[in-house]
N, C-alpha and C positions, 0 to 999 in steps of 0.2 A: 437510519439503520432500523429494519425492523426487529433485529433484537440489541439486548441492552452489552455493545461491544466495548463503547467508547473507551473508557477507562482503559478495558485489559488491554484494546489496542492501543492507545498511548503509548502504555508500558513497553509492549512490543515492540512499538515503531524508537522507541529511545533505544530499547538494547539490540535489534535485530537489522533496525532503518528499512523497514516494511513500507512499500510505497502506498497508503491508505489512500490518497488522493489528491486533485489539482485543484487549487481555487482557480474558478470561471473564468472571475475576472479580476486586474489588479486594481482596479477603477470601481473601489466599493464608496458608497455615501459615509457623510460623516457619522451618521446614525441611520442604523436601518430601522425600518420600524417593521411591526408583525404585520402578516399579508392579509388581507380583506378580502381574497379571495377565497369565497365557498363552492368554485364552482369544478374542482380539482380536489383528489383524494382517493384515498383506498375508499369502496365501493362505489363512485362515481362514474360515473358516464366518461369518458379519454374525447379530450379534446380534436379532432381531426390537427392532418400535417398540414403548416404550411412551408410546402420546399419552394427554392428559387431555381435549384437547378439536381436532378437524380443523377450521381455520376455512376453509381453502379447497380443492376439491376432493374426489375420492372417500378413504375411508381406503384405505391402504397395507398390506397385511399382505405381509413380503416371503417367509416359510417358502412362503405362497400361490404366488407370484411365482415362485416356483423353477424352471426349465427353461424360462421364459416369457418373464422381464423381465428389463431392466438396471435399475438403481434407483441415483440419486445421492441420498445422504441430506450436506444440509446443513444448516451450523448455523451460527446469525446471531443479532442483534437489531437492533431498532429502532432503537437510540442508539448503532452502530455505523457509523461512516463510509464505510469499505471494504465494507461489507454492504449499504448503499447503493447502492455504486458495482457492486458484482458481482449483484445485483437482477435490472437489465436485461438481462444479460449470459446469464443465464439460462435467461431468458424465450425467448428468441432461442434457447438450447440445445436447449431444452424443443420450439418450434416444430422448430426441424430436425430432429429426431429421433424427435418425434412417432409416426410411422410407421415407426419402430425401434424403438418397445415399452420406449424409456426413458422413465422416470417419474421424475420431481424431486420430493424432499419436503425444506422447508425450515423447521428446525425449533427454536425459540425456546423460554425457560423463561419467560419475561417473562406477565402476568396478559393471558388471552385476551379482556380489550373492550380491553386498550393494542393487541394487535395483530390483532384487526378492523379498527380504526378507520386505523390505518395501512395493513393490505391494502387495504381500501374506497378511503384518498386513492393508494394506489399504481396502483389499476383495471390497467388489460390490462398497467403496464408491471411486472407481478408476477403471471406466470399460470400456476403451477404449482400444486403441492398445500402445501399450508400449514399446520403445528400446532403446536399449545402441548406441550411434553416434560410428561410425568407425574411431579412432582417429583423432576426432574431424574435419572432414571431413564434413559432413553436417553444424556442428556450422561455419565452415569457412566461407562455401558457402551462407549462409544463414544471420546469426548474423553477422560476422565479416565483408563481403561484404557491410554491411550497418555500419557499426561502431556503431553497438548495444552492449552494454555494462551489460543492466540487465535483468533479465529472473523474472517473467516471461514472455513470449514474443512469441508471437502468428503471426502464417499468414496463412491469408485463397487464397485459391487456387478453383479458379473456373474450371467447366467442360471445360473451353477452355484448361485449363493447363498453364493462366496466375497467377500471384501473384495479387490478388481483395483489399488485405487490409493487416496492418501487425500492432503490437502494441501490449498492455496490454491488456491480454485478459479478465480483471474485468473493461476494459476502453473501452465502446464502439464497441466493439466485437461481443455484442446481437443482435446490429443491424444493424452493418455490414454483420453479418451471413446470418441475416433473409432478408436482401434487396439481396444476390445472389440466398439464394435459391429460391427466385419469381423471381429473373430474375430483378429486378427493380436496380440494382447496378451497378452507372455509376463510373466506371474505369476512366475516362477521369477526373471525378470531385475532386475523391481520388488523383488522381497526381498535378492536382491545390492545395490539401488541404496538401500533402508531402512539395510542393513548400514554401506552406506558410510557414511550420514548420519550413525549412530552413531557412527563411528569419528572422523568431520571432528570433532563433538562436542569427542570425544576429542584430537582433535590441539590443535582451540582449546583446551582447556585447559592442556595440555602448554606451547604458547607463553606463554600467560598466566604459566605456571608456570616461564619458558626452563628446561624440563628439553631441554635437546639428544638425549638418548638416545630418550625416548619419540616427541619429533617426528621424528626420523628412523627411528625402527619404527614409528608409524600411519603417518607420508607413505608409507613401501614398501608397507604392505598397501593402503593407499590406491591410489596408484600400478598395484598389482597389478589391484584391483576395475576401477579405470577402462578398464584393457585388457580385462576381462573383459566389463564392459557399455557401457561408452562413455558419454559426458556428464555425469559428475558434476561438471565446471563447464564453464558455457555456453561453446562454440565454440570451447575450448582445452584440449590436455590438460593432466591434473593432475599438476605436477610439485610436489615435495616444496620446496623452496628458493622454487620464486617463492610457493608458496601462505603460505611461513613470512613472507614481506615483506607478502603482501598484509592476512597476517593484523594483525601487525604494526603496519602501517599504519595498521589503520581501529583499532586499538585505542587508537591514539595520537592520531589523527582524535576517536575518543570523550572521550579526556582532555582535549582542547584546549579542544572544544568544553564542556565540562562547564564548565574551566577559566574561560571569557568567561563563562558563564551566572554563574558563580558568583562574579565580580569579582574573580578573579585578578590581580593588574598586567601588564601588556605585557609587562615584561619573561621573567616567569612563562609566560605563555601564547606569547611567540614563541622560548621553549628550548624547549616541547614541540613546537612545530610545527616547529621546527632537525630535532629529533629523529626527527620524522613526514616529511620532505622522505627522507631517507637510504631510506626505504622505499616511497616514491610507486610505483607504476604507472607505463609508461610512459600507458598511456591518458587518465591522468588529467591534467588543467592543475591541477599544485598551486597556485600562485598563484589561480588564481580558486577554487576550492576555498576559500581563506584568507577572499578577498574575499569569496564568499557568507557564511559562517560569522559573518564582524564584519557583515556586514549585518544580517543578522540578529538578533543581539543590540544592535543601533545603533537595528533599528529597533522592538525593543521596550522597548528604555529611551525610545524618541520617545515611541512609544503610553501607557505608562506615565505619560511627564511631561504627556502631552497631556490624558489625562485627571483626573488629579488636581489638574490646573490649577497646576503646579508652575512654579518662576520661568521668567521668562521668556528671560532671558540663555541658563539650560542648555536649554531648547528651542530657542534660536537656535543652538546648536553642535549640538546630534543633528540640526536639520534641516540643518546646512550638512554634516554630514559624511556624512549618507546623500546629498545631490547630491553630494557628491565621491566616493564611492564609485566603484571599480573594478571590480565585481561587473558580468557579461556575461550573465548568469542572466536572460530576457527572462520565465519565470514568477514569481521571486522578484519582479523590478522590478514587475510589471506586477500582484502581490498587492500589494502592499504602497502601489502608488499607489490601488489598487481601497477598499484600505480606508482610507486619509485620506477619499476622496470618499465614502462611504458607511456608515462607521461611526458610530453613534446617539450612541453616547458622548463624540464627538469634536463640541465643541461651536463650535471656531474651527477651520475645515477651513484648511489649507495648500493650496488647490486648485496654486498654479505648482509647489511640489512636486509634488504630485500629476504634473500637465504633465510635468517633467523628466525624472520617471523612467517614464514610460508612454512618452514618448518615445526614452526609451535603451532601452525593451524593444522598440517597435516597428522601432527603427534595425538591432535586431540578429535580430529575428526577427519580420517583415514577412509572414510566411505564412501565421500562425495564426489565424485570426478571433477568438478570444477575446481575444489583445491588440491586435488591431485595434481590435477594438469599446471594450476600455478607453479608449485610446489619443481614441479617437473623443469617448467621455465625457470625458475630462479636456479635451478640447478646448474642448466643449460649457461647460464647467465654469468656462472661463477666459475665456470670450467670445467666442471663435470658431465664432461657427454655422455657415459657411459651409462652412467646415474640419472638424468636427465632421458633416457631413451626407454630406460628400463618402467620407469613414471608414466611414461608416457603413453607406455606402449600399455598399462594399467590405467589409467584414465579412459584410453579408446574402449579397452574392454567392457568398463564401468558402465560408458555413455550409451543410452538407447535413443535419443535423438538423434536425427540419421543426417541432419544439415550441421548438427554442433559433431558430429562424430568426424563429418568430411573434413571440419577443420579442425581438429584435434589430431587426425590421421596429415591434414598440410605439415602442422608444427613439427608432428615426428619427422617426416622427410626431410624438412629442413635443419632439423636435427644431424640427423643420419648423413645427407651432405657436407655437413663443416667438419 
């Protein structure tokens, strides 16, 4: 990442389940070692492509490109979530900039008829250039040179034919893009802000380690960097002390949470979280934080017991204690009633569950039309057409996507039918 995210996204991705990214591959060594490759990097020279086969668009040759083009080379797959989600996102890039001489190459190891046939169902909402890697030949040079690990994973390449920027391309990417194509993107500031990354690295392991001496020699040179280029964490400076709590925190946030996964007893999992309060954020609501977390694990021991068809007593206490849940989380609520209603495997649905907590999501976040429209279904679900139509018919209103509004506008019909 070029700026210093990690932590806060951690945090994020535990209360919000933010899809930050795909490990590569599952087939990692048993010890990786650091890369000896110096021939990759922010202000370097971009390695040329080697594709095996261009499924969409003309080929790319960037040496070519040199004093001409900006070039984002990224790298995704098919079975990638967030690669998905950053797809359209692109598309859109690609459009705007069109007529700025930037060229998007998105670029896969995966067998080129799995990713035709995915470009083909993707049509215009995937309209860049498109290739399969030459036995993983580019991912070497590019990903692996840097000991990048998750895709999706982006780098932009300036008309000099240096590497400008490199990272998550839903992180900061927007305006990395738009500061080369004006020309206003200093290279020199990007290599101070890699440095930093290193170092944060560096300091996260030191706490892991409570070595005190080392965390207060990277937090200063850190400290230093920050004055020097500004935002290595979003919207506040970096001080040594709060970053040691935040670190802290979410490491003890990872333990907790491991902890419930892994059927720790109460007692066990609420001294970790004793532990984890003393270091909160102010930003943060620890308590619901807490509450997401046992939701979450409450409600896949549901899932769990629901489909295995396990006794009935212990389904009657994971469904009483997900409605008694304290959890504020209007996407978590509003997943998790999504899938009792619509889950294959779930063969006796709880639809007034369902209700309850589509309803605690709509109560607390009433503006979103995705948990409208839930909210609407679960209605539908439980009897109330009238109520269910009324939802719904306010969901469509809500939605400005115009493919999610057609099928918001199906569900009413089928509503209005029964």
């Amino acid at each position: 990442m070029s700026k210093i995210k990690f932590i806060l996204l951690f945090v994020l991705s535990v209360v919000f389940l933010l899809p930050i990214g795909c490990k590569k591959s599952t087939e990692q060594p048993a010890q990786q070692k650091p890369s000896t490759n110096t021939t990759v990097g922010i202000g370097m020279q971009a390695p040329q492509l080697n594709i095996a086969q261009w499924i969409k668009g003309k080929p790319v040759d960037i040496a070519a490109g040199k004093g001409k083009k900006i070039f984002v080379v990224e790298f995704w797959a098919t079975w990638c979530p967030p690669c998905k989600v950053t797809i359209p996102h692109l598309t859109e890039i690609q459009k705007k900039y069109a007529s700025k001489d930037v060229v998007i190459v998105g670029i896969t190891d995966e067998e080129a008829k799995l990713v035709k046939d995915f470009v083909s169902t993707m049509g215009d909402k995937m309209d860049y250039v498109v290739a399969v890697d030459d036995k993983g030949k580019t991912t070497k040079n590019y990903l692996e040179a840097l000991n990048i690990e998750t895709i999706p994973h982006a780098f932009i390449i300036d008309k000099s034919g240096r590497i400008a920027w490199q990272g998550n391309p839903m992180e900061g990417f927007d305006d990395a893009l738009e500061s080369v194509v004006n020309g206003n993107f200093s290279i020199e500031k990007e290599i101070k802000k890699s440095i930093a990354d290193k170092k944060f690295r560096e300091f996260i392991e030191a706490v892991d380690k409570d070595d005190t001496n080392k965390i207060q020699q990277i937090g200063k040179e850190l400290e230093q960097l920050d004055n020097e280029v500004g935002g290595l964490v979003k919207d506040k400076k970096f001080k040594t002390d709060e970053m040691y709590k935040l670190v802290r925190f979410s490491m003890l946030i990872n333990e907790y949470r491991n902890g419930l996964m892994s059927g720790k007893t109460e007692a066990e999992t609420d001294a970790i979280a004793k532990k984890a309060e003393q270091f909160a954020p102010p930003e943060i609501n620890f308590a619901d934080l807490i509450s997401n977390l046992k939701l979450q694990k409450t409600a896949m021991d549901y899932f769990q017991s629901v489909v295995k068809g396990e006794d009935e007593t212990k389904i009657a206490e994971l469904s009483k204690s997900i409605s008694n849940t304290k959890c504020t989380n209007s996407v978590l609520l509003s997943q998790i009633a999504w899938a009792i209603m619509t889950n294959d495997k779930i063969n006796k649905k709880d639809m007034p569950l369902a209700l309850n907590l589509a309803k605690a999501a709509y109560d607390n976040s009433s503006k979103d039309e995705d948990i409208v429209q839930v909210y609407a279904k679960a209605l539908f679900e439980n009897g109330q057409k009238e109520e269910a139509i009324k939802y719904q018919k306010i969901a469509i209103e809500m939605c400005k996507d115009k493919e999610k509004k057609d099928e918001f506008q199906k569900d009413l019909e089928e509503y209005q039918k029964k």
